[in-house]
C-alpha positions as CSV (number, residue, x, y, z in Angstrom):
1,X,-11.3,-59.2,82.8
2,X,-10.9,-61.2,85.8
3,X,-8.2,-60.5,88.3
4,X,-5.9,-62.5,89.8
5,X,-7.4,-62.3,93.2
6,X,-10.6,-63.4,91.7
7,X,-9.1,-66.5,90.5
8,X,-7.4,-67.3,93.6
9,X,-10.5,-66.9,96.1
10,X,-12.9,-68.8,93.6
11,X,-14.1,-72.0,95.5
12,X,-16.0,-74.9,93.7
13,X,-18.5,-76.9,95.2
14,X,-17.4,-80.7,96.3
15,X,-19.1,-83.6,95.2
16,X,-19.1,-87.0,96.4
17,X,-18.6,-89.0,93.9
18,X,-16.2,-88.6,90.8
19,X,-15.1,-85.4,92.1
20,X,-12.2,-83.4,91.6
21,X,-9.2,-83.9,94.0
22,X,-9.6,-80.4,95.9
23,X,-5.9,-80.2,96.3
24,X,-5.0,-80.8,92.8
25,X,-7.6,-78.6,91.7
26,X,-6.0,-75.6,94.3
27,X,-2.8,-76.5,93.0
28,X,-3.9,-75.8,89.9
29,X,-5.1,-73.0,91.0
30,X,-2.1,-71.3,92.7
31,X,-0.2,-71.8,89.4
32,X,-2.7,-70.6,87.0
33,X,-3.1,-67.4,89.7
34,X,0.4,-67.1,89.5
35,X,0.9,-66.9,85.7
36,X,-2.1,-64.7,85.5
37,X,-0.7,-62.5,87.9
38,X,2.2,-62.3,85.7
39,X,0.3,-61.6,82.5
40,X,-1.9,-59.2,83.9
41,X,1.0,-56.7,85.6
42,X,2.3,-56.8,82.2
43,X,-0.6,-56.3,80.2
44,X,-0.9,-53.4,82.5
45,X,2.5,-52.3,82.0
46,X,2.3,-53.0,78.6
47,X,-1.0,-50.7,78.3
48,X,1.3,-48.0,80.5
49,X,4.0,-48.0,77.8
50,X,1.2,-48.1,74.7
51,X,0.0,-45.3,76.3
52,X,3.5,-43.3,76.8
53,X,4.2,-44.0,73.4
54,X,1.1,-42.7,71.8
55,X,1.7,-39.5,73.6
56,X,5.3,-39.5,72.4
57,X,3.9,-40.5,69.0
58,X,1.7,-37.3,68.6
59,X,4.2,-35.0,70.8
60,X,6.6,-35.9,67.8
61,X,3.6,-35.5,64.8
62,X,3.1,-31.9,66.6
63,X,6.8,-31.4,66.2
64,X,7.0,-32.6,62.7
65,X,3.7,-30.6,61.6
66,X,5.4,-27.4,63.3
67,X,8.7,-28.3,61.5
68,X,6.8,-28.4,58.4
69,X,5.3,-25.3,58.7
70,X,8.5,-23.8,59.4
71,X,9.9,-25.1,56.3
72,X,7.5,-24.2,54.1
73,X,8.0,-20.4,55.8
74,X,11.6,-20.4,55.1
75,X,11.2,-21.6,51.7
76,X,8.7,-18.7,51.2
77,X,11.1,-16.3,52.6
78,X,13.6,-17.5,50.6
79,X,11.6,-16.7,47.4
80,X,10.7,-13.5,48.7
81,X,13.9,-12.7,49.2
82,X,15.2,-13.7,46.2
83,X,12.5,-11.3,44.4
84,X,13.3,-8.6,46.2
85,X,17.0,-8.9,45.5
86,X,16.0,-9.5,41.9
87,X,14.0,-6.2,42.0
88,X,16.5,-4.2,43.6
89,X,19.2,-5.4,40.8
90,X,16.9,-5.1,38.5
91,X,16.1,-1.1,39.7
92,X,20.4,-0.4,40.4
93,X,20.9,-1.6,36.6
94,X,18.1,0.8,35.4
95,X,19.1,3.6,37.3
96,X,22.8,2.7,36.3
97,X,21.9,2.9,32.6
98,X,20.0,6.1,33.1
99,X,23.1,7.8,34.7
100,X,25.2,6.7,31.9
101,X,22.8,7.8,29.5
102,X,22.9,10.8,30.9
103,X,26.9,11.0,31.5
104,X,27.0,10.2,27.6
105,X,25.1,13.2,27.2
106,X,26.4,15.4,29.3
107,X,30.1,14.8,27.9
108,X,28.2,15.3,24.0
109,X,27.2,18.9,25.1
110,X,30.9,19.4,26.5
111,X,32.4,18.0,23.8
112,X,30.3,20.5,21.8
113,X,30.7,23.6,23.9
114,X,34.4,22.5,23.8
115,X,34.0,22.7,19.8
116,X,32.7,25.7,19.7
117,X,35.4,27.0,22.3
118,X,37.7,26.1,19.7
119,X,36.3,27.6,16.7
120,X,35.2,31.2,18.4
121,X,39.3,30.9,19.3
122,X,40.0,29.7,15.5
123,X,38.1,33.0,14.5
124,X,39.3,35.4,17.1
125,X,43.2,33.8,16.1
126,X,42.3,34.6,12.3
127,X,40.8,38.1,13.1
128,X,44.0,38.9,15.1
129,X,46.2,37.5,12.0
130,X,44.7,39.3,9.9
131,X,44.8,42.7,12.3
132,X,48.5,41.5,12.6
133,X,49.3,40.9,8.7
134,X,47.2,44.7,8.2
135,X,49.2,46.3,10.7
136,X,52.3,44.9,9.5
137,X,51.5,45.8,6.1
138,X,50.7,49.3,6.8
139,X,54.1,49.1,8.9
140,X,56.2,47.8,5.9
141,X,53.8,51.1,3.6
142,X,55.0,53.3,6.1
143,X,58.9,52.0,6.1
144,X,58.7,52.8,3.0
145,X,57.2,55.7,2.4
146,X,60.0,56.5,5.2
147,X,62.7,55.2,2.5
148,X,61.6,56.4,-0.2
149,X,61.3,60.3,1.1
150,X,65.0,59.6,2.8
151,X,66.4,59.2,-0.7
């Protein structure tokens, strides 16, 4: 690309005869080495900023692949958690049901000790009745043997 200085020390060659008018031609000159001039500090600062922008761009693709990432982590965690929390219901209800299995069955055999309880007391209450009814009876024989030798 030519510079602007290039374009402002470029000399042409005079001719005689139908030539150029040097002065309009370093007139021309000047201006078109002043509008290049322009256009080439800012196609250089325009290159700067292209440049600044691209690394922006992939400073911010970097950030976005790593926020990604991150996402799909959490939503992995997430569903590992929530497994393991299903698990861990899922193990408290089983062991629940097993102690209430087992409560059930331990208040069965009490309640059938407790039967039993109650029936070895049903026959020890009958065996004293009766010892009572036999003693009384041999009481009431006796009285009366007693009454009957009185008179």
């Amino acid at each position: 690309m030519i510079t602007p200085l290039e374009i402002e020390n470029k000399k042409f060659a005079k001719q005689m005869m139908n030539g150029y008018s040097v002065e309009e031609v370093d007139e021309f000159l000047d201006d078109l080495t002043v509008d290049y001039e322009k256009s080439f500090k800012e196609n250089a600062e325009l290159k700067a900023k292209v440049e600044d922008l691209e690394a922006s761009l992939a400073h911010y693709k970097t950030i976005e692949g790593t926020l990604q990432s991150t996402l799909v982590m959490a939503q992995n965690t997430a569903e590992e958690v929530k497994e393991v929390a299903r698990q861990q219901a899922e193990q408290i209800i089983r062991e629940a049901e097993g102690n209430a299995k087992k409560s059930v069955e331990d208040l069965g055999q009490e309640i059938l000790m407790k039967k039993k309880e109650l029936e070895d007391i049903k026959k020890q209450f009958d065996v004293y009745k009766a010892k009572m009814e036999a003693l009384l009876i041999s009481q009431l024989e006796l009285l009366k043997d007693v009454n009957n030798e009185d008179i």
